[in-house]
C-alpha positions in Angstrom: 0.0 0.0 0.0 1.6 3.4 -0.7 1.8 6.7 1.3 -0.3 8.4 -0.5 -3.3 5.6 -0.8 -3.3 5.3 3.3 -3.4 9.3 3.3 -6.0 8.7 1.1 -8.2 6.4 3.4 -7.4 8.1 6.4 -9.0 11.4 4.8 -11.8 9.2 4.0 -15.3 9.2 5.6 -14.3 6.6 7.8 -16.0 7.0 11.3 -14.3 4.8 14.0 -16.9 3.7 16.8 -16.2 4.6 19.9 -16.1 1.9 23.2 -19.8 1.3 24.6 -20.8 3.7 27.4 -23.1 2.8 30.0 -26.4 4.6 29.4 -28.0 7.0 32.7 -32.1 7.0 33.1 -33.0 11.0 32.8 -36.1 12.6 32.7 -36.3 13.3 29.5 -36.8 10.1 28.4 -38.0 8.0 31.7 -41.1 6.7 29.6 -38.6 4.3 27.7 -37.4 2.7 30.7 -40.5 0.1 30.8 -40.5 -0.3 27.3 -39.7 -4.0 27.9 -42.4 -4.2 30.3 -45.4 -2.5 29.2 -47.3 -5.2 28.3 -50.2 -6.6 30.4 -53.8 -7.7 29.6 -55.7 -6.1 26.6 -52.8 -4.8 25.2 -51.4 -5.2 22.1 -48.9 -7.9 21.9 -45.3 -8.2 20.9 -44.8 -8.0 17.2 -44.8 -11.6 15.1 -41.1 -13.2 15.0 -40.6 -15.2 12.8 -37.6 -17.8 13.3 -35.3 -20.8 11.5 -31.9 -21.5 11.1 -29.6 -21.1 8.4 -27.9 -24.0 6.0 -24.7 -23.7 8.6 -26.9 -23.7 12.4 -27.5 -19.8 12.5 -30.3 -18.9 14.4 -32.3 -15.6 12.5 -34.8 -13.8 13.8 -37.2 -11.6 11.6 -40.0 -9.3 12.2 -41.5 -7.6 9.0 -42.4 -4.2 9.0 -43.3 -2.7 5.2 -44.6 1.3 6.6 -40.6 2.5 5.8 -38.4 1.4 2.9 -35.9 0.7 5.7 -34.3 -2.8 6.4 -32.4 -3.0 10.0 -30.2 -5.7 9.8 -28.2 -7.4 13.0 -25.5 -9.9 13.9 -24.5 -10.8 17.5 -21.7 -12.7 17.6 -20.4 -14.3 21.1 -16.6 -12.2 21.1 -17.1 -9.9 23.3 -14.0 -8.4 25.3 -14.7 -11.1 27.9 -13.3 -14.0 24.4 -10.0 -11.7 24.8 -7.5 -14.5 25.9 -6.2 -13.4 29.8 -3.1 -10.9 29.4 -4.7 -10.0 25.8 -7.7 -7.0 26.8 -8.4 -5.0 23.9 -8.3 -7.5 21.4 -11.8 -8.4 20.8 -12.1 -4.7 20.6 -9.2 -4.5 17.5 -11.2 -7.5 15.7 -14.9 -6.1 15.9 -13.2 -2.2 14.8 -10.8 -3.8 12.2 -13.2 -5.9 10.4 -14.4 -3.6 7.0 -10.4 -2.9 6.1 -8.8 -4.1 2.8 -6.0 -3.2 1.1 -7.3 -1.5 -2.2 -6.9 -3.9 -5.3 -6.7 -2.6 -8.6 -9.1 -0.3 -10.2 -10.9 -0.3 -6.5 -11.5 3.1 -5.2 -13.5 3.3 -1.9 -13.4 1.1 0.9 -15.9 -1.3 2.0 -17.1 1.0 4.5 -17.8 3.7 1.9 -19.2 1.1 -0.5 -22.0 0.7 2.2 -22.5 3.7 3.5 -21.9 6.0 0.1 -25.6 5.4 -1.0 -27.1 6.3 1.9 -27.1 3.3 4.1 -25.2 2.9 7.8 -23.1 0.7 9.0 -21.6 0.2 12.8 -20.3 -2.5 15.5 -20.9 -1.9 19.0 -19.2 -4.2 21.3 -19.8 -5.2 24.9 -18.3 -7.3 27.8 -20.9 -10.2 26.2 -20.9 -9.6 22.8 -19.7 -7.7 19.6 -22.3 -6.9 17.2 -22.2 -5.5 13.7 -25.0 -3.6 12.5 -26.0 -2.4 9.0 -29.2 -0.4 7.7 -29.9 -0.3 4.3 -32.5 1.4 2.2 -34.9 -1.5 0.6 -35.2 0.1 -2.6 -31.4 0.9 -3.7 -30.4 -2.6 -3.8 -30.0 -4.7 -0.3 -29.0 -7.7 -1.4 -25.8 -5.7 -3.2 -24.9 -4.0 0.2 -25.4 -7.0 2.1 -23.2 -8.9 -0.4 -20.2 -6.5 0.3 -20.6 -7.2 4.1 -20.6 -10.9 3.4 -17.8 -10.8 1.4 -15.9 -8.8 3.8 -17.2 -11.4 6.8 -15.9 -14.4 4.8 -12.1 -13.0 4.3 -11.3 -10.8 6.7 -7.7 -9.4 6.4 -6.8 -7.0 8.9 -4.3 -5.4 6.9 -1.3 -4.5 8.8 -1.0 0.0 7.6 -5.3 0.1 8.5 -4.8 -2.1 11.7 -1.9 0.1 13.1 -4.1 3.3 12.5 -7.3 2.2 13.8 -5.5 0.8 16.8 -3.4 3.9 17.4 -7.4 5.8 17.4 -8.4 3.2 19.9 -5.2 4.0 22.1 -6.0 7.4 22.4 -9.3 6.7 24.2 -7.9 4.5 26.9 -7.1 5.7 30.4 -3.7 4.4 31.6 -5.2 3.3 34.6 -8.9 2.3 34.4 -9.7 2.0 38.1 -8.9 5.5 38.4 -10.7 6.5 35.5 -14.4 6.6 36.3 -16.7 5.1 38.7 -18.6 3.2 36.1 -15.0 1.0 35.7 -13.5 1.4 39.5 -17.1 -0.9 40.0 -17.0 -3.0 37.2 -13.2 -4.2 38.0 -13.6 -4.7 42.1 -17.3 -6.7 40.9 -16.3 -8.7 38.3 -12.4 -9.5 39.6 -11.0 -12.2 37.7 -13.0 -12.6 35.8 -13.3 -12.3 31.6 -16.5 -9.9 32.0 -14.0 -7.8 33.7 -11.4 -7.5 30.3 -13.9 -4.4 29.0 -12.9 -2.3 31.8 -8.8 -3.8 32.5 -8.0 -2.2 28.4 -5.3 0.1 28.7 -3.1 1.9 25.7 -0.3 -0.7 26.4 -2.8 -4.0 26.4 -4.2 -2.4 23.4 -0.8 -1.2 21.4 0.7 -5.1 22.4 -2.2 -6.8 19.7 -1.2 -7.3 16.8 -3.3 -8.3 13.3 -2.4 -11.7 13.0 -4.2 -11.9 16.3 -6.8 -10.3 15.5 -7.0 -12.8 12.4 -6.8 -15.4 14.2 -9.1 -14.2 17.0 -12.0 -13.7 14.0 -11.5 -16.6 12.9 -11.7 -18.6 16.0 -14.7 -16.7 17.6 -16.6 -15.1 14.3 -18.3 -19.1 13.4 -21.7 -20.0 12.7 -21.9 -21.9 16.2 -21.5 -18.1 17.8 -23.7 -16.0 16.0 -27.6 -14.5 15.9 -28.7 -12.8 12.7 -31.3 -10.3 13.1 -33.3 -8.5 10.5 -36.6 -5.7 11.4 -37.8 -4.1 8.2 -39.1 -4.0 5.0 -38.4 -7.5 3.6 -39.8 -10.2 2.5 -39.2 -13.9 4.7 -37.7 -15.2 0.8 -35.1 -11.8 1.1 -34.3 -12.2 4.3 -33.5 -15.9 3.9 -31.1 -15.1 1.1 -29.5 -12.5 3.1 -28.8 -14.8 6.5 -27.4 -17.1 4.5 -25.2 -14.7 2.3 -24.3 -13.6 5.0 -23.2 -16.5 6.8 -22.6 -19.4 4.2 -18.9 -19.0 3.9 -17.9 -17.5 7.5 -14.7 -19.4 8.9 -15.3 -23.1 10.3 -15.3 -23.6 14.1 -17.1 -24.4 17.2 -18.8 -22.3 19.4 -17.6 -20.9 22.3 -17.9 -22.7 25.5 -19.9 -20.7 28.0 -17.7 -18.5 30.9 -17.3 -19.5 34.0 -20.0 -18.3 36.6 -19.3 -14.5 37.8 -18.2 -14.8 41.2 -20.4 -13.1 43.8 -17.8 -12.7 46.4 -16.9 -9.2 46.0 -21.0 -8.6 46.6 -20.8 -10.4 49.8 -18.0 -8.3 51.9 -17.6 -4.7 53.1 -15.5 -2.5 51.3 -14.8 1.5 51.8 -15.8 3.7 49.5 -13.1 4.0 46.8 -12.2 7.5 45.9 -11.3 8.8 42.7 -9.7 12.3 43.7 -10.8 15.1 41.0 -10.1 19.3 41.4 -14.0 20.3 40.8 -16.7 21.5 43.2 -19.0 18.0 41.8 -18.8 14.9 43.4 -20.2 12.2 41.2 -21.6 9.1 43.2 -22.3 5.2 42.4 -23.0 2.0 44.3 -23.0 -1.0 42.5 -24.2 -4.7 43.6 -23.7 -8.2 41.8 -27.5 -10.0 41.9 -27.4 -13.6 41.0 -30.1 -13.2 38.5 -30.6 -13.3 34.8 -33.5 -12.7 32.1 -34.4 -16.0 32.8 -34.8 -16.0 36.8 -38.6 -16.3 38.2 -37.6 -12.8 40.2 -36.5 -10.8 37.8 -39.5 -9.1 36.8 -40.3 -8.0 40.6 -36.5 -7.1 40.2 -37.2 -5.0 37.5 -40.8 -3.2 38.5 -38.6 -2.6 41.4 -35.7 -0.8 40.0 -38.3 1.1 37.9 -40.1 2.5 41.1 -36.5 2.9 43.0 -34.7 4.9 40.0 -35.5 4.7 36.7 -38.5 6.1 36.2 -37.5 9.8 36.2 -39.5 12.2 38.3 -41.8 9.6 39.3 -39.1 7.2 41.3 -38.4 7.3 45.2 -34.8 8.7 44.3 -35.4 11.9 42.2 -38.2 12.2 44.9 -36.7 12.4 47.9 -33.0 13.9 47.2 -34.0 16.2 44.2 -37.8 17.1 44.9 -37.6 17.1 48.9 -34.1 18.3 49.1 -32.5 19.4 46.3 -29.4 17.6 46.5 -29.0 17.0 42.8 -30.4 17.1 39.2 -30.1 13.8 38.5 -30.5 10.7 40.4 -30.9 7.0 38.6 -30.6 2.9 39.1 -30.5 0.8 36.5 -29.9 -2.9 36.0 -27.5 -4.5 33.6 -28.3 -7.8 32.7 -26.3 -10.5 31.2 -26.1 -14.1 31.6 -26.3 -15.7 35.1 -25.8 -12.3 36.4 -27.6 -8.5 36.6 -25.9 -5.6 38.1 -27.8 -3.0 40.2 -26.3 0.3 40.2 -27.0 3.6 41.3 -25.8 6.9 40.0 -25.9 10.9 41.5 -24.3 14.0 41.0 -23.9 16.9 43.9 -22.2 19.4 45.3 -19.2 18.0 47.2 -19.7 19.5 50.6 -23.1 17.5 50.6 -21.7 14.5 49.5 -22.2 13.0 52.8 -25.9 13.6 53.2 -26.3 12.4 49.7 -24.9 9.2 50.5 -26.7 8.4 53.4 -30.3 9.3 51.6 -28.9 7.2 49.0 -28.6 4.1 51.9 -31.7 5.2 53.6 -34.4 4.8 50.7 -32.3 1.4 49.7 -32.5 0.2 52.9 -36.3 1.5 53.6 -37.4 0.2 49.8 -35.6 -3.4 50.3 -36.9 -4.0 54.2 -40.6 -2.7 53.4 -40.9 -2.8 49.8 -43.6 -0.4 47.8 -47.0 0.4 48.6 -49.8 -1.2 46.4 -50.6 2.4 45.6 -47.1 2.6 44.2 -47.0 -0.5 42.3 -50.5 0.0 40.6 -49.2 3.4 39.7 -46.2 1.9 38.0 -48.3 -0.6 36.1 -50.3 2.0 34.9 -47.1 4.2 33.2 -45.8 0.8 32.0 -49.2 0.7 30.2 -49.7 4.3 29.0 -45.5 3.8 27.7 -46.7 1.2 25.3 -47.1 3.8 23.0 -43.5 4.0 22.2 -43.0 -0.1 22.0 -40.7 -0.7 19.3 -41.2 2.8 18.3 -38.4 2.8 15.4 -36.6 -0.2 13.5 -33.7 -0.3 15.4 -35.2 -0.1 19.5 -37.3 -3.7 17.9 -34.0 -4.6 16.7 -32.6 -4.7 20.0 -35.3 -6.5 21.7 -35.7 -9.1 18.9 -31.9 -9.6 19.0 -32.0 -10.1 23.0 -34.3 -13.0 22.4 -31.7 -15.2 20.2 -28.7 -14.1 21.8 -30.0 -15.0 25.2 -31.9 -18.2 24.2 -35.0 -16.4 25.1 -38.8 -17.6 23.9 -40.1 -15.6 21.5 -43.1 -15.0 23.8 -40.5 -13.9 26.2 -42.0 -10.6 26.0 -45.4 -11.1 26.5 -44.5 -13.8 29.2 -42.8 -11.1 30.9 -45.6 -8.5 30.9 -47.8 -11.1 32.3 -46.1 -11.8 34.9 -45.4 -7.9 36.0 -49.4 -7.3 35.8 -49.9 -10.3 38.4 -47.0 -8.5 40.7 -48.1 -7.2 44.0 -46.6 -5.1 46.5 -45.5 -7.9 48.7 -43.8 -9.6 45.5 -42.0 -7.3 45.1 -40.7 -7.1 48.4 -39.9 -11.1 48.9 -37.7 -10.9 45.3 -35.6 -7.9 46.8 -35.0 -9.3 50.1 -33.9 -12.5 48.1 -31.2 -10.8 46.2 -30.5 -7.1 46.9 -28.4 -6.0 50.4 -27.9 -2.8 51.1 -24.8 -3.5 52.8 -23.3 -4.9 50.3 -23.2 -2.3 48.0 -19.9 -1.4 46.3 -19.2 2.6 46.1 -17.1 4.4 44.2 -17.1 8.4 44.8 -15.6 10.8 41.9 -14.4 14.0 43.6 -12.2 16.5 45.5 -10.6 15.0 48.9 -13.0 15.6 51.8 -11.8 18.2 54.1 -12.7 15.8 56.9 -12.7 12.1 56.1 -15.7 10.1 57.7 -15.4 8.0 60.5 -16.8 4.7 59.2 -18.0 4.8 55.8 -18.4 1.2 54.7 -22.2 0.6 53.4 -22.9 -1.5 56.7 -22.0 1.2 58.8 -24.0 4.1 56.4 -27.3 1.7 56.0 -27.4 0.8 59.9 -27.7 4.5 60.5 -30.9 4.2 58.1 -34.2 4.6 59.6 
């Protein structure tokens, strides 16, 4: 490749995707919170799915929608950063963002990302601790089958060339802290939960873990995890069940030859179980920036987790309308913003609970924080407060599947999780039989407010407290 081809390229329209950030309830859009759990009696129900497999094993998943010209196409593949091998984090990220580079053969002029994108359609990967996804919308009038033939082709033969790998990895560099413990709250949590283990990798990617993969690992990473065996294709659109088939399996008909991926090992709940001080990530600024974070041993699949998650919807996620943003912003004005929200993945969710607020209240916040944990997991909600729940989740349904790509999502959750395809309306039924007492049985099962992890963002306090583990702060709760 010459100098002046890769100055070319790097000039191009190229967008690099940027590492997955976790997403914070606000008010301004609280109503999408239950959109996964609006359903209950006389209401519509989830869109049709329609499902098979491809010649090769790969599950698809297809809902048709003809009101746009708009096909949403999906595939989740099981190499997430928790496939990087151990010593290795960053380079499930390096495969995922190198995947669409070629060297330019002769009389080719735009890459495969601009041969996708150039008429109009989209293409991006998003990767997780779980799972790296790639996703491409295309207009279904200008020729699908032609865009999702350049994917394919791209997916069957990926190169990593060594000129495109070395930039995109020097981009990715510059976006990792040297020390991610230090870095945020979000990771300081994620690193003292998770521990050893491979869900941790997202969060342990540093510039030098990153800078020490090379492309011929990243080749052979893709071709090792990027196998029928570990994929889910997803497609929400306008097209046909005969497109759609052709597509799966252009897609998919000459990826490399494998098996899947044995599942992780099961995330250790230790580091839920034990107290811990706050850890304190020192910052010059008058904000201090708050979060508690718990391990529950609880999945999409567990009896509890609806009550778990009508729960979290009453306790913080549901904007102006939960306990939190009532009692510290409402009451007491201790913030703008206050949220939980639950992260679920396999055999394991995690709870968490963000605020902002002045520093020299960061003590008070803390303890309301505790107190309306400790008050909502010993006596649970009212029935006053669960009916009104119910009723928003109902009144939110408006906004179910809303666009091509939220139904995307949801659709995609069913096959990568191994999920009914009634799982929706399955779920919905069993929130609108939830009562208050429920409620409180499935939180005093799994949630302990003393063993909350907390991480604190924030200038040095001028006087440090006396006992500041979450036992001591929620004993203190009324």
């Amino acid at each position: 490749m010459t100098t002046a081809s890769l100055a070319s390229w790097k000039r191009s329209r190229w967008t690099r995707p940027s590492p997955p950030r976790k997403s914070r309830m606000t008010a301004k859009h609280w109503l999408f919170a239950g959109i996964a759990l609006c359903w209950a009696a006389g209401a519509a129900a989830f869109p049709v799915v329609q499902q098979w497999q491809t010649a090769n094993g790969v599950p698809v998943y297809l809902v048709e929608r003809h009101d746009l010209p708009v096909i949403d196409l999906r595939i989740d593949v099981d190499a997430g950063e928790s496939r990087s091998p151990a010593g290795t984090p960053g380079l499930a990220t390096m495969t995922l963002y190198g995947l669409m580079d070629k060297d330019f053969e002769t009389n080719e002029l735009r890459t495969p990302y601009q041969l996708l994108t150039d008429t109009g359609n989209q293409y991006g990967v998003d990767l997780r601790r779980d799972r790296a996804s790639i996703l491409l919308r295309v207009v279904s009038t200008r020729g699908p089958m032609t865009m999702v033939s350049t994917l394919a082709k791209q997916m069957a033969d990926a190169k990593y060339p060594f000129e495109y790998f070395k930039y995109r990895r020097d981009a990715v560099v510059g976006q990792l802290p040297e020390n991610p413990a230090k870095s945020s709250t979000e990771r300081n949590l994620s690193l003292a939960l998770y521990g050893d283990h491979p869900l941790a990798n997202l969060d342990r990617r540093t510039p030098d873990t990153v800078k020490s993969v090379g492309n011929s690992a990243a080749r052979g990473f893709y071709r090792s995890f990027y196998v029928p065996g570990n994929l889910i294709v997803t497609l929400v659109g306008d097209v046909s069940r005969a497109d759609a088939e052709k597509m799966a399996n252009l897609l998919t008909e000459h990826l490399p030859k494998g098996d899947a991926a044995a599942p992780l090992p099961p995330v250790p709940l230790s580091a839920s179980s034990v107290e811990a001080a706050p850890q304190r990530l020192v910052r010059q600024k008058n904000q201090s920036s708050i979060e508690l974070a718990q391990l529950l041993p609880i999945d999409r699949k567990s009896p509890d987790m609806a009550a778990i998650m009508l729960g979290n919807y009453m306790l913080g996620s549901s904007g102006f309308q939960s306990r939190l943003m009532r009692e510290l912003r409402e009451k007491r004005g201790l913030t703008y913003d206050v949220s939980s929200s639950l992260d679920i993945l396999r055999g394991s969710a995690m709870l968490s609970i963000d605020i902002s607020t002045r520093s020299e209240q960061e003590q008070q916040a803390l303890q309301l924080l505790h107190d309306e944990l400790a008050r909502f997991t010993r006596d649970g909600p009212t029935e006053a407060e669960v009916a009104e729940a119910k009723d928003r989740y109902l009144r939110s349904m408006s906004f179910w599947g809303s666009t091509n790509q939220a139904l995307l999502g949801l659709v995609a959750n069913l096959g990568y999780y191994k999920l009914p395809l009634d799982y929706y309306d399955q779920l919905a039924a069993r929130i609108e039989k939830l009562n208050a007492a429920d409620i409180k049985a499935a939180w005093q099962r799994h949630v302990d407010p003393t063993r909350f992890r907390i991480a604190i963002e924030g200038p040095e306090p001028a006087k440090p407290a006396t006992d500041a583990t979450p036992a001591a702060i929620a004993a203190s709760a009324p």
